[in-house]
KETIFI-197483 format. One line per field, with one value per residue (C-alpha): residue in one letter; residue number from 0; x, y, z; chain. Coordinates in steps of 0.25 Angstrom, whole numbers, m for minus. Layout:
BEGIN
r <- c(A|...)
k <- c(NUM|...)
u <- c(X|...)
v <- c(Y|...)
w <- c(Z|...)
c <- c(A|...)
% end
This chain:
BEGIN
r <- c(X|X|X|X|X|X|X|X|X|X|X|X|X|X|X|X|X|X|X|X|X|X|X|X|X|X|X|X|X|X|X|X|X|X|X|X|X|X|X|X|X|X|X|X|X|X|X|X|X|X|X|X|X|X|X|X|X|X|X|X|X|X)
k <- c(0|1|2|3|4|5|6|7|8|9|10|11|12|13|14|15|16|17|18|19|20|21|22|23|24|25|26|27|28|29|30|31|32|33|34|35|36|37|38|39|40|41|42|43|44|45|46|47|48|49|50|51|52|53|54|55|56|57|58|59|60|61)
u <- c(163|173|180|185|194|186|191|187|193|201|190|179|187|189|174|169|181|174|159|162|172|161|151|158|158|167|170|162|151|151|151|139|129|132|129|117|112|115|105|109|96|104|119|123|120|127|139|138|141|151|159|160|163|174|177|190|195|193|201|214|213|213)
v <- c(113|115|101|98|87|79|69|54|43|34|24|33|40|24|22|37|33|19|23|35|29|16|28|34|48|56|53|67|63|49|58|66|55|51|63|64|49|52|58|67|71|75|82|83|71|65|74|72|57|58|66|57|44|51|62|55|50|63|69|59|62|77)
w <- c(m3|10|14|27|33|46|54|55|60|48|49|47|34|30|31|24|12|10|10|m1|m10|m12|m12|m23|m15|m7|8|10|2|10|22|18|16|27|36|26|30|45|52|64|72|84|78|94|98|85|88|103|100|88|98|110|100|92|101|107|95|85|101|95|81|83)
c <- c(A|A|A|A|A|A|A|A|A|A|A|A|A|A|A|A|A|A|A|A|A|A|A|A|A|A|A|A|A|A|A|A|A|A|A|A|A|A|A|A|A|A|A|A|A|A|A|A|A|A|A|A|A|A|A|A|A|A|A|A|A|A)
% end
């Protein structure tokens, strides 16, 4: 399996470390049920929003 780095605001990492260590699974495990449990009807629409809520602060952190 081919891993990858993403970035997150500290926070959100904080958040995915809790939920998977009392899980007693990986952050990426955590990750993927997550996405599993989410449902995404409309991806652009999703994406659309994701952008302009964190669009300026992923522009700092890049």
């Amino acid at each position: 399996m081919t891993m990858t780095t993403i970035k997150v605001p500290a926070a959100v990492r904080d958040r995915l470390r809790e939920r998977a260590e009392a899980q007693g699974i990986s952050q990426g495990e955590a990750l993927a049920r997550l996405l599993d449990a989410t449902p995404a009807p409309d991806i652009e629409s999703f994406l659309d929003d994701v952008t302009e809520r964190w669009g300026p602060l992923l522009d700092r952190l890049a």
